[in-house]
mmCIF file of the N, C-alpha and C atoms, coordinates in Angstrom:
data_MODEL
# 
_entry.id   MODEL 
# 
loop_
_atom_site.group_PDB 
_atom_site.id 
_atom_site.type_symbol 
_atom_site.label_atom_id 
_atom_site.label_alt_id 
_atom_site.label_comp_id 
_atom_site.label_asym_id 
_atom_site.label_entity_id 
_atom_site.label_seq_id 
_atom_site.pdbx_PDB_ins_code 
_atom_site.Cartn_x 
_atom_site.Cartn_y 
_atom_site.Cartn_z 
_atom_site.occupancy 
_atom_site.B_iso_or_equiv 
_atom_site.pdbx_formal_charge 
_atom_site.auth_seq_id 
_atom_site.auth_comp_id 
_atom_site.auth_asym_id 
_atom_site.auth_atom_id 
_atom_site.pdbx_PDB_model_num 
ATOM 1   N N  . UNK A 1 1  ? 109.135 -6.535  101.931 1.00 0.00 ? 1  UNK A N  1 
ATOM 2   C CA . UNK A 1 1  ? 107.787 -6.955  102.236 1.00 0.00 ? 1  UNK A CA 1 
ATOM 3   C C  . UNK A 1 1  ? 107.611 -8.396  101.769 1.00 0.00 ? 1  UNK A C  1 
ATOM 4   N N  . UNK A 1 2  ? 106.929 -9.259  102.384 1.00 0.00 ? 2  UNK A N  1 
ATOM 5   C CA . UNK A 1 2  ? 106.998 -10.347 102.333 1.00 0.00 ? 2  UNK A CA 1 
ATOM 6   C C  . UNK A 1 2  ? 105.508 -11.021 101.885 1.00 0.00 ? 2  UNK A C  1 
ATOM 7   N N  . UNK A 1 3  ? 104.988 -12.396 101.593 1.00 0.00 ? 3  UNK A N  1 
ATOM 8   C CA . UNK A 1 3  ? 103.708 -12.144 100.709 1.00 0.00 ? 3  UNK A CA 1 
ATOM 9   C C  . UNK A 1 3  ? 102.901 -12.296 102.291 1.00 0.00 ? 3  UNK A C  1 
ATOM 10  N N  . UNK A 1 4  ? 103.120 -12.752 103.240 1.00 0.00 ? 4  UNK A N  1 
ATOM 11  C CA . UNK A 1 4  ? 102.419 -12.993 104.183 1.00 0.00 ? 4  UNK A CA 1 
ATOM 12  C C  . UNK A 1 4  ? 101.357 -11.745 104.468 1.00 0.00 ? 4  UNK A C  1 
ATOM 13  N N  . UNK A 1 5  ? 102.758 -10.616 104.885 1.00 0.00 ? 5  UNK A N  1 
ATOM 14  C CA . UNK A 1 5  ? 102.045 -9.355  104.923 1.00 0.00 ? 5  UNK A CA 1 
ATOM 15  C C  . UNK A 1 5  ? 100.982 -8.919  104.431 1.00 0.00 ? 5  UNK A C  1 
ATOM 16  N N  . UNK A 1 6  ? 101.588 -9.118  102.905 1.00 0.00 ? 6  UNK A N  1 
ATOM 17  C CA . UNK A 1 6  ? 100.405 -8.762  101.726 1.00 0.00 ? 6  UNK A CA 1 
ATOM 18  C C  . UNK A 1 6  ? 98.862  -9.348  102.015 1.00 0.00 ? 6  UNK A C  1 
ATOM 19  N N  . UNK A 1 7  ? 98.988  -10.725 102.236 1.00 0.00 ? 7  UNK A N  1 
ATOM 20  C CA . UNK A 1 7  ? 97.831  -11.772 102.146 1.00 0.00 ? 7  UNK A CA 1 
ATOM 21  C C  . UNK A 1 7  ? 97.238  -10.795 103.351 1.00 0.00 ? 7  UNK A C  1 
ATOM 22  N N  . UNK A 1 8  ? 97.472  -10.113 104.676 1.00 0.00 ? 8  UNK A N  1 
ATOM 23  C CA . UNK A 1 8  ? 96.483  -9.590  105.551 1.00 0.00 ? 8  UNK A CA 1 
ATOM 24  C C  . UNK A 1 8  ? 96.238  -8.678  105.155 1.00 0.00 ? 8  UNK A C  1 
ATOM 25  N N  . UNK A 1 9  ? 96.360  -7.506  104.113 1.00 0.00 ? 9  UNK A N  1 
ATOM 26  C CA . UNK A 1 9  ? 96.048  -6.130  104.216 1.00 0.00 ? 9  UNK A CA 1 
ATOM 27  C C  . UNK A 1 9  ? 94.766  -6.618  102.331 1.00 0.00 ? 9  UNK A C  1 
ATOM 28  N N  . UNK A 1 10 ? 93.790  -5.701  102.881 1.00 0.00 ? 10 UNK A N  1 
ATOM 29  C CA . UNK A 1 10 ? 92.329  -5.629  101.982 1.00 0.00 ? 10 UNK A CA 1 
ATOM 30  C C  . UNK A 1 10 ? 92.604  -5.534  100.351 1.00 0.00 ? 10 UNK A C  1 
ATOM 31  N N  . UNK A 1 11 ? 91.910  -5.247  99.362  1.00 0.00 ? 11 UNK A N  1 
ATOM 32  C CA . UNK A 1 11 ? 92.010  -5.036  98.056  1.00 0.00 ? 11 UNK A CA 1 
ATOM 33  C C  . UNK A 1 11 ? 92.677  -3.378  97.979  1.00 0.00 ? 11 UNK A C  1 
ATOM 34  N N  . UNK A 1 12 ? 91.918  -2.768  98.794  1.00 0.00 ? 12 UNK A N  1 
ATOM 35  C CA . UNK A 1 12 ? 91.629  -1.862  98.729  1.00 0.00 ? 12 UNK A CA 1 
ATOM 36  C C  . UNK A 1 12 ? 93.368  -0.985  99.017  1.00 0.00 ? 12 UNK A C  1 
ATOM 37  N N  . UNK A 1 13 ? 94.045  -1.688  100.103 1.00 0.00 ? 13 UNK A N  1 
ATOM 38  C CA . UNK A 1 13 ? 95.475  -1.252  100.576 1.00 0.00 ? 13 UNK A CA 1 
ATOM 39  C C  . UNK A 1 13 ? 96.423  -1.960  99.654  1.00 0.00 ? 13 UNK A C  1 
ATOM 40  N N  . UNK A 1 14 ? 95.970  -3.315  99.061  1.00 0.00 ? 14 UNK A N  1 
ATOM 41  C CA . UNK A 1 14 ? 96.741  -3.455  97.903  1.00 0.00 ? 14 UNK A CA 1 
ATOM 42  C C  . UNK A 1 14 ? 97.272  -2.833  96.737  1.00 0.00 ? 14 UNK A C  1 
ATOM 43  N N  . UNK A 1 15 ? 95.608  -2.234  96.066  1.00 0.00 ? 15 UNK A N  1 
ATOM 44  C CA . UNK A 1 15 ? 96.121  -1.638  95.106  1.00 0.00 ? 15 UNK A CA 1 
ATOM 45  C C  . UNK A 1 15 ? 97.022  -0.215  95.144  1.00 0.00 ? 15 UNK A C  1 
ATOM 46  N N  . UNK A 1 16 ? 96.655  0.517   96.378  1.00 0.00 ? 16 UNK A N  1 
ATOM 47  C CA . UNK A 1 16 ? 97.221  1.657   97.181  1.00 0.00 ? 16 UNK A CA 1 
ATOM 48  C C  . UNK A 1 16 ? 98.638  1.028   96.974  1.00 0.00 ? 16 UNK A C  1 
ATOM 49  N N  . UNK A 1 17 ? 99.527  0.410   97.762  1.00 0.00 ? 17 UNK A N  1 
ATOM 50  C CA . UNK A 1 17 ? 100.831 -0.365  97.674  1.00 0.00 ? 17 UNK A CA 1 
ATOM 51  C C  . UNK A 1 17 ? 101.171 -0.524  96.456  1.00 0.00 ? 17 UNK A C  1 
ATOM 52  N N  . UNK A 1 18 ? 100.652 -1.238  95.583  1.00 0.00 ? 18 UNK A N  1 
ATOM 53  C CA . UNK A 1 18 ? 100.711 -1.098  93.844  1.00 0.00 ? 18 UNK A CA 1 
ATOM 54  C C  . UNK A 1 18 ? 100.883 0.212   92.940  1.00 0.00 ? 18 UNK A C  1 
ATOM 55  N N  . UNK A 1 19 ? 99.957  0.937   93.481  1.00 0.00 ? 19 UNK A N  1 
ATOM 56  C CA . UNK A 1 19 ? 100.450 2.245   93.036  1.00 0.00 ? 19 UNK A CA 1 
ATOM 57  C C  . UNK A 1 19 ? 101.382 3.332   93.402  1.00 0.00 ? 19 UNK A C  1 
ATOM 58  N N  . UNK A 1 20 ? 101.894 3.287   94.454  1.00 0.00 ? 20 UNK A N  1 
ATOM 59  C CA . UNK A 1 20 ? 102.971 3.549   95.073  1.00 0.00 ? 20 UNK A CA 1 
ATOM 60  C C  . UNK A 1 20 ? 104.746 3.041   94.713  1.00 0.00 ? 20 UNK A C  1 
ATOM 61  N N  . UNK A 1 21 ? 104.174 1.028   94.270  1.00 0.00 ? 21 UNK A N  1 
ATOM 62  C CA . UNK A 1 21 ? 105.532 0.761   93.823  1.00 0.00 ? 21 UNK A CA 1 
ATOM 63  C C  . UNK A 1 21 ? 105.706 1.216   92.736  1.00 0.00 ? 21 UNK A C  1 
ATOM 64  N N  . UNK A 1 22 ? 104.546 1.634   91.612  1.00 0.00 ? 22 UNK A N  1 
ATOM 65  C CA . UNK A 1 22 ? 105.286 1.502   90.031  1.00 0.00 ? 22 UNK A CA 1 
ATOM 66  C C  . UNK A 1 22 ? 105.453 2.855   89.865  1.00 0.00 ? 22 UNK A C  1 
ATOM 67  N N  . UNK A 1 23 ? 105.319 4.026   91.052  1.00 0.00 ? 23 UNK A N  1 
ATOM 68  C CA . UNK A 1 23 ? 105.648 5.670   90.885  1.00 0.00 ? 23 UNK A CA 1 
ATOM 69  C C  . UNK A 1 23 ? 107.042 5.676   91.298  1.00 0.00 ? 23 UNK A C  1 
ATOM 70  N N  . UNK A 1 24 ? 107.317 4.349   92.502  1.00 0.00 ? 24 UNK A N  1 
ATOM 71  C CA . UNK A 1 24 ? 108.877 3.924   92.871  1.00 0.00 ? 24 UNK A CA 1 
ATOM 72  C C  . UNK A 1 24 ? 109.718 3.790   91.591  1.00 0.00 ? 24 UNK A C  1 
ATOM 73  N N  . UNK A 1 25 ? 109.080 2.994   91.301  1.00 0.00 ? 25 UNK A N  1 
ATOM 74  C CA . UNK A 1 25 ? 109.395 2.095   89.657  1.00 0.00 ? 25 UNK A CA 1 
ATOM 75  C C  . UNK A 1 25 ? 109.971 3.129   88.752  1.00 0.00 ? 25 UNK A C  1 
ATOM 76  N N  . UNK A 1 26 ? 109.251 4.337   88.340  1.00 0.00 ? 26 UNK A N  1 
ATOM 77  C CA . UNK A 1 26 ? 108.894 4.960   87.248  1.00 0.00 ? 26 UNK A CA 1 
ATOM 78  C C  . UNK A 1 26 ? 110.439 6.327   87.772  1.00 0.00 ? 26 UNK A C  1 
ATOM 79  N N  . UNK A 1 27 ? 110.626 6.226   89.012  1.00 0.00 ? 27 UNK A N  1 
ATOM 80  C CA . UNK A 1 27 ? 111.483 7.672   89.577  1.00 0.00 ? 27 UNK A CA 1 
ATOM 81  C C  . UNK A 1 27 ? 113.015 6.547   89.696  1.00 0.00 ? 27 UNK A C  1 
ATOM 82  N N  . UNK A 1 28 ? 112.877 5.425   89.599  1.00 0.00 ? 28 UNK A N  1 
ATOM 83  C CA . UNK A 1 28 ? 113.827 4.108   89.897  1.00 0.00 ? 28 UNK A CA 1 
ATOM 84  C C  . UNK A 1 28 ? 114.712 4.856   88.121  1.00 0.00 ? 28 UNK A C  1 
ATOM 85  N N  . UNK A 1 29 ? 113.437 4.320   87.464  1.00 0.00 ? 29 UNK A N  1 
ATOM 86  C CA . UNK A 1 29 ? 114.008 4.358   86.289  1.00 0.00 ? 29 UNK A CA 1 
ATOM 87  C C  . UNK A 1 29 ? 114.513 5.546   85.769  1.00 0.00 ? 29 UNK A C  1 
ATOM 88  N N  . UNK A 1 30 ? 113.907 6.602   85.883  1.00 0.00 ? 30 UNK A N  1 
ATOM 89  C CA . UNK A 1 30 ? 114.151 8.117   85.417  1.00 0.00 ? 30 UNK A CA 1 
ATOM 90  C C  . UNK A 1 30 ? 115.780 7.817   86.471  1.00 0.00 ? 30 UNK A C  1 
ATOM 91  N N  . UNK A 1 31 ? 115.807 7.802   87.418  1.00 0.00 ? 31 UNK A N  1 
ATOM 92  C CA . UNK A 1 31 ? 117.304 7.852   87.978  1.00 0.00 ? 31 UNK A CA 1 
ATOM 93  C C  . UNK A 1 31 ? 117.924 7.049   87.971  1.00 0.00 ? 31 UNK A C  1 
ATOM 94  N N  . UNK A 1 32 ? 118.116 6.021   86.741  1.00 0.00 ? 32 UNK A N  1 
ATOM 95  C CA . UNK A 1 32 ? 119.202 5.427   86.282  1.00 0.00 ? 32 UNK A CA 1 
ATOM 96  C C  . UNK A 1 32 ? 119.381 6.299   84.665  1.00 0.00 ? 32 UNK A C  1 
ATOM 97  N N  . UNK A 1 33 ? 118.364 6.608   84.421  1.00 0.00 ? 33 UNK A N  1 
ATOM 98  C CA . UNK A 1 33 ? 118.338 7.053   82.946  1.00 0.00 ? 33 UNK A CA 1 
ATOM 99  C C  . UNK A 1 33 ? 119.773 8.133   83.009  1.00 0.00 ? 33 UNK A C  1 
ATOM 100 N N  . UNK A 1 34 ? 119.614 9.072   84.473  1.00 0.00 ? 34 UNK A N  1 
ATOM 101 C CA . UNK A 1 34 ? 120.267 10.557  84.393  1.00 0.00 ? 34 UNK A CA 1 
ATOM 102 C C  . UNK A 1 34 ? 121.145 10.135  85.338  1.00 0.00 ? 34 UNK A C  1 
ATOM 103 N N  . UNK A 1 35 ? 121.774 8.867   85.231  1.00 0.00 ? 35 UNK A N  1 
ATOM 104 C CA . UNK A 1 35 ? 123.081 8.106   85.798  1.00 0.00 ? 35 UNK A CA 1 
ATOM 105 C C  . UNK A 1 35 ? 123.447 8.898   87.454  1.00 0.00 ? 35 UNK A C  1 
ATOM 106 N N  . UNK A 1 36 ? 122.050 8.694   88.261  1.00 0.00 ? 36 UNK A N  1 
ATOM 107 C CA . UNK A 1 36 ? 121.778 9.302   89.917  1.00 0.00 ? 36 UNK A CA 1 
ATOM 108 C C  . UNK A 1 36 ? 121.697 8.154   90.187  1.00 0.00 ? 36 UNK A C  1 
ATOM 109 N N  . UNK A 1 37 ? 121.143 7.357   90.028  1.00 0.00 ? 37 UNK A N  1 
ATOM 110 C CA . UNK A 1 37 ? 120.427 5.773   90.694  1.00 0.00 ? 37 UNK A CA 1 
ATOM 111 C C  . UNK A 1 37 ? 121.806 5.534   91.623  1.00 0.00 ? 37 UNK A C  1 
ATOM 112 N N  . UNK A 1 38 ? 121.730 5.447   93.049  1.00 0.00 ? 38 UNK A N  1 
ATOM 113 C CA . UNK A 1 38 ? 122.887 4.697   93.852  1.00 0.00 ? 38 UNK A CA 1 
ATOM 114 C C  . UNK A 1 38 ? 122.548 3.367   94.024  1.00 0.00 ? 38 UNK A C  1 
ATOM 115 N N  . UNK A 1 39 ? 121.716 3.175   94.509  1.00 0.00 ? 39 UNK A N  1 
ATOM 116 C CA . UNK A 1 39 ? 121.031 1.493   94.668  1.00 0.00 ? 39 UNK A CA 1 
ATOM 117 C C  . UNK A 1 39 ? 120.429 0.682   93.598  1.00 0.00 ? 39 UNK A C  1 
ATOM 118 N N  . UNK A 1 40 ? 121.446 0.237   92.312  1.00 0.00 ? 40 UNK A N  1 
ATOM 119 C CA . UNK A 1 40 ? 120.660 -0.560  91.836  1.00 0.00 ? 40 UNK A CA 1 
ATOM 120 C C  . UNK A 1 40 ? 119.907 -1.477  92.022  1.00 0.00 ? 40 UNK A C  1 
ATOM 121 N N  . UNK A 1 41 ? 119.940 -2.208  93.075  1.00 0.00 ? 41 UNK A N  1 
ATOM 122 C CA . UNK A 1 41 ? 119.634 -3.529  93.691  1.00 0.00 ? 41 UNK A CA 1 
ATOM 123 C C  . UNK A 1 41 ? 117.762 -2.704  94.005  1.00 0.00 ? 41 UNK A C  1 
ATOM 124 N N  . UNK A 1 42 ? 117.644 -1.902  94.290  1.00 0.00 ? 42 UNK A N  1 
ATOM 125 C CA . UNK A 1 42 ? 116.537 -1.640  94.525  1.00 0.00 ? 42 UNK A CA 1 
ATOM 126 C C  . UNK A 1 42 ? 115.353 -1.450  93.318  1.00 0.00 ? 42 UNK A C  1 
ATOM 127 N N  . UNK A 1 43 ? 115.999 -1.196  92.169  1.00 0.00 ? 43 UNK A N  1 
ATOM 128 C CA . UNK A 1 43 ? 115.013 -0.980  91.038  1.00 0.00 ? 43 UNK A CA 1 
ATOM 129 C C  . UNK A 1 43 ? 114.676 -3.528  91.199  1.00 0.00 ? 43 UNK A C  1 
ATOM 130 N N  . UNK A 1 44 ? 115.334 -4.089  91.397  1.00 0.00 ? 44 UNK A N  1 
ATOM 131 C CA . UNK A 1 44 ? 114.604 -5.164  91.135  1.00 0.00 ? 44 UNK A CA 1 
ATOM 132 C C  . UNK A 1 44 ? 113.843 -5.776  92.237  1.00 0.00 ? 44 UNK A C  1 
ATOM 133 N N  . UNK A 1 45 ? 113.980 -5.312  93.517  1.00 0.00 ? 45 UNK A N  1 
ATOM 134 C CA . UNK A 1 45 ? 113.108 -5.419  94.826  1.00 0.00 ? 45 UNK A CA 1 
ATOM 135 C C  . UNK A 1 45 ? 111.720 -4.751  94.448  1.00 0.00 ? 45 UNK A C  1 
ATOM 136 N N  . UNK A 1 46 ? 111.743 -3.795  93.517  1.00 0.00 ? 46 UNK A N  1 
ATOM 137 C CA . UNK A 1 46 ? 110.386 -2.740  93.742  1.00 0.00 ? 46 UNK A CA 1 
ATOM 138 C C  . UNK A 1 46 ? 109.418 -3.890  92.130  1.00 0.00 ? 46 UNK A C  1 
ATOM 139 N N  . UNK A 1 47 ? 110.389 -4.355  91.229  1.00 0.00 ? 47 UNK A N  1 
ATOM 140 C CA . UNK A 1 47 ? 109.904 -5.026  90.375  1.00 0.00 ? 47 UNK A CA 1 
ATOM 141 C C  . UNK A 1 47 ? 109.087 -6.465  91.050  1.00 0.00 ? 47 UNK A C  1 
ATOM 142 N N  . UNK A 1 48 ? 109.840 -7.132  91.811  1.00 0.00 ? 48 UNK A N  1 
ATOM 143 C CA . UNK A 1 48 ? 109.509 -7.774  92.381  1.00 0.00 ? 48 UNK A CA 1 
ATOM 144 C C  . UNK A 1 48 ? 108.535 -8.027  93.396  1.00 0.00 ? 48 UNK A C  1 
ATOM 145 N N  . UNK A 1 49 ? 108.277 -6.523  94.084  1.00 0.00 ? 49 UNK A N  1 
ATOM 146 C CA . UNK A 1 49 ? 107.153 -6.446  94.895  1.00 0.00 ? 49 UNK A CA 1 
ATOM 147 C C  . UNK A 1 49 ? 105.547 -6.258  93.950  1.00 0.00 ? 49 UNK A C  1 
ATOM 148 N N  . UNK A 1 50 ? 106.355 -5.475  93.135  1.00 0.00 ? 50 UNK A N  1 
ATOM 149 C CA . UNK A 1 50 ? 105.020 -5.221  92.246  1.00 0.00 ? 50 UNK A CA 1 
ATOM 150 C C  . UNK A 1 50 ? 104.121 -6.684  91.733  1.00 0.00 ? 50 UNK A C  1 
ATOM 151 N N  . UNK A 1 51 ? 105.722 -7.286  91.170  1.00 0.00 ? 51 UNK A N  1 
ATOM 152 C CA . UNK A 1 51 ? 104.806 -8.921  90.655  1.00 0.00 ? 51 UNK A CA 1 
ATOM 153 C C  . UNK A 1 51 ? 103.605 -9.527  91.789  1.00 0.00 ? 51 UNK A C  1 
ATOM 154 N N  . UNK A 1 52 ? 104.886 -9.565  93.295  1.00 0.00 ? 52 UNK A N  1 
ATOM 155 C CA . UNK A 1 52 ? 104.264 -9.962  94.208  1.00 0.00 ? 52 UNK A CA 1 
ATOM 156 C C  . UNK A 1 52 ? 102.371 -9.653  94.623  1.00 0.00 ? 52 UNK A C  1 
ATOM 157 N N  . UNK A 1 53 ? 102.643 -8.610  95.213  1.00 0.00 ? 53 UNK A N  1 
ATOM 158 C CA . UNK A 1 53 ? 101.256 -7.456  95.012  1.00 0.00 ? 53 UNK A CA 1 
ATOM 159 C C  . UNK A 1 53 ? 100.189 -7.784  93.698  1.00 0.00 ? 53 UNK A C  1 
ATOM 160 N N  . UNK A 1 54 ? 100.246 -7.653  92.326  1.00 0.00 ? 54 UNK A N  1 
ATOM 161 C CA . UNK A 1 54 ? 99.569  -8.636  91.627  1.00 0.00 ? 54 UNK A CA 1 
ATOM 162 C C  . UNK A 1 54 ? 99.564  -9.888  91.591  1.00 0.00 ? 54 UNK A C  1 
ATOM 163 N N  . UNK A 1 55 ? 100.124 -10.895 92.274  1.00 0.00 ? 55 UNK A N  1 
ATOM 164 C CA . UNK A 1 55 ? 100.117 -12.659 92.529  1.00 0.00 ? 55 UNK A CA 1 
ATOM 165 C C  . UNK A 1 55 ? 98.883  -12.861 93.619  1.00 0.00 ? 55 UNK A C  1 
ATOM 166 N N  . UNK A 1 56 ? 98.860  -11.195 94.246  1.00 0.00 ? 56 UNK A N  1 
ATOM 167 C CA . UNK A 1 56 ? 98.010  -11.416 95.916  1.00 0.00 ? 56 UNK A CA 1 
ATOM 168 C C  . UNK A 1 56 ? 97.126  -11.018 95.142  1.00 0.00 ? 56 UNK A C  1 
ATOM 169 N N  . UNK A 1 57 ? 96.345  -9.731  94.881  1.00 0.00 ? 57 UNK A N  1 
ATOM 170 C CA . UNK A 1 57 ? 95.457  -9.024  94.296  1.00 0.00 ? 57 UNK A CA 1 
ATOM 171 C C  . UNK A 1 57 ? 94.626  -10.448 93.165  1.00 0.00 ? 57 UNK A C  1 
ATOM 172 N N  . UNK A 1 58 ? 95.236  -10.827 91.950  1.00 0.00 ? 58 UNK A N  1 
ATOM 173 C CA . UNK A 1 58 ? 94.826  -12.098 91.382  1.00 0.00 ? 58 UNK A CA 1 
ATOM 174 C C  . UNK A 1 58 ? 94.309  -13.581 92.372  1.00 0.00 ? 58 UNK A C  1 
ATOM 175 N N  . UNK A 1 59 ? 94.970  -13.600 93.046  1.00 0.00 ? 59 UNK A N  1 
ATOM 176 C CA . UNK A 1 59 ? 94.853  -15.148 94.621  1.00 0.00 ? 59 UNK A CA 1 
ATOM 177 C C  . UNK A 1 59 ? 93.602  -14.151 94.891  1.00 0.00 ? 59 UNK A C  1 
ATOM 178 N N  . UNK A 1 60 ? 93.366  -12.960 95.748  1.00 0.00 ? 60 UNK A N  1 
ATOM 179 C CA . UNK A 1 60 ? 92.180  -12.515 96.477  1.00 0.00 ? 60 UNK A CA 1 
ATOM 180 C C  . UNK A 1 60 ? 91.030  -12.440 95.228  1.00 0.00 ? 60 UNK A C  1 
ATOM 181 N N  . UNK A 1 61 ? 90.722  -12.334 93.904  1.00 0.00 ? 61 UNK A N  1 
ATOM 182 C CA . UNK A 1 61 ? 89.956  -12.407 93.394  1.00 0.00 ? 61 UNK A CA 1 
ATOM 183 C C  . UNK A 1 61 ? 89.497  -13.274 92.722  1.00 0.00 ? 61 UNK A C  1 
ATOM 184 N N  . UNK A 1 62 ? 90.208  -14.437 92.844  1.00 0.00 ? 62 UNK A N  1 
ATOM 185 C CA . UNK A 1 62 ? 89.904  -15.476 92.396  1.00 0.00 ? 62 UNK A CA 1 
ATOM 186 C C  . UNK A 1 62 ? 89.165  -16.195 93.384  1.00 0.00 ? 62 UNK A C  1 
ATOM 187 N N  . UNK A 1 63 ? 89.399  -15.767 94.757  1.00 0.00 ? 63 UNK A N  1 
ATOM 188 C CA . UNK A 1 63 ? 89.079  -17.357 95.656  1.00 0.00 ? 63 UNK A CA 1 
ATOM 189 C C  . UNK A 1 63 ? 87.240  -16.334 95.936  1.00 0.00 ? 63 UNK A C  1 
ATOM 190 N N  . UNK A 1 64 ? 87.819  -14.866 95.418  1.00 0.00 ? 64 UNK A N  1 
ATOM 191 C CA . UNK A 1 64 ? 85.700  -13.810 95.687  1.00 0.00 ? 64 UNK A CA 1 
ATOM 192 C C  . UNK A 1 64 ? 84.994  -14.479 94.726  1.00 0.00 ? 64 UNK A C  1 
ATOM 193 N N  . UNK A 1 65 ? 85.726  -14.879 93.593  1.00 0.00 ? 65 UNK A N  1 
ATOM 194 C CA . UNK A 1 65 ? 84.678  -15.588 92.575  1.00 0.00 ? 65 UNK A CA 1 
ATOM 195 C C  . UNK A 1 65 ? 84.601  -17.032 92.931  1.00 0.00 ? 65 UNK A C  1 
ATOM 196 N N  . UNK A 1 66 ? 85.364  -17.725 93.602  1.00 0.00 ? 66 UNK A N  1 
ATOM 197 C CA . UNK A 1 66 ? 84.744  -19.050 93.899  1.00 0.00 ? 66 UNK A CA 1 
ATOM 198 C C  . UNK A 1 66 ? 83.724  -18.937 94.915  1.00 0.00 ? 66 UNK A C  1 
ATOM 199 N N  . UNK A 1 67 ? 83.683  -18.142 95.964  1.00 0.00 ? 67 UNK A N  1 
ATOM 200 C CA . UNK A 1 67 ? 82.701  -18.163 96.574  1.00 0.00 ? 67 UNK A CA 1 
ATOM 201 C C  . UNK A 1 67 ? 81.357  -17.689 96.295  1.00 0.00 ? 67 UNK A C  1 
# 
């Protein structure tokens, strides 16, 4: 997912997406813990989206309070 994407979809589908990555996040981690994880590469895509997703969520509430 890319931030473009992000920037069109509401607060509201953001935080939805946000909460979705860090349950990714949280089953990422439990399955490296119990040495299942096949795709490591994916526990730092889902880290990364998450940052992403809060960079947008922070940008969209900042520019509601300037207006």
């Amino acid at each position: 997912m890319n931030a473009q994407e992000l920037r069109e979809k509401t607060p509201d589908q953001l935080r939805d997406e946000l909460t979705a990555l860090k349950k990714e996040a949280f089953n990422l981690r439990f399955q490296q813990a119990t040495n299942q994880l096949e795709n490591t590469a994916r526990m730092r895509q889902v880290r990364r989206d998450v940052a992403r997703v809060n960079t947008i969520l922070n940008e969209k509430a900042a520019q509601a309070a300037a207006e």
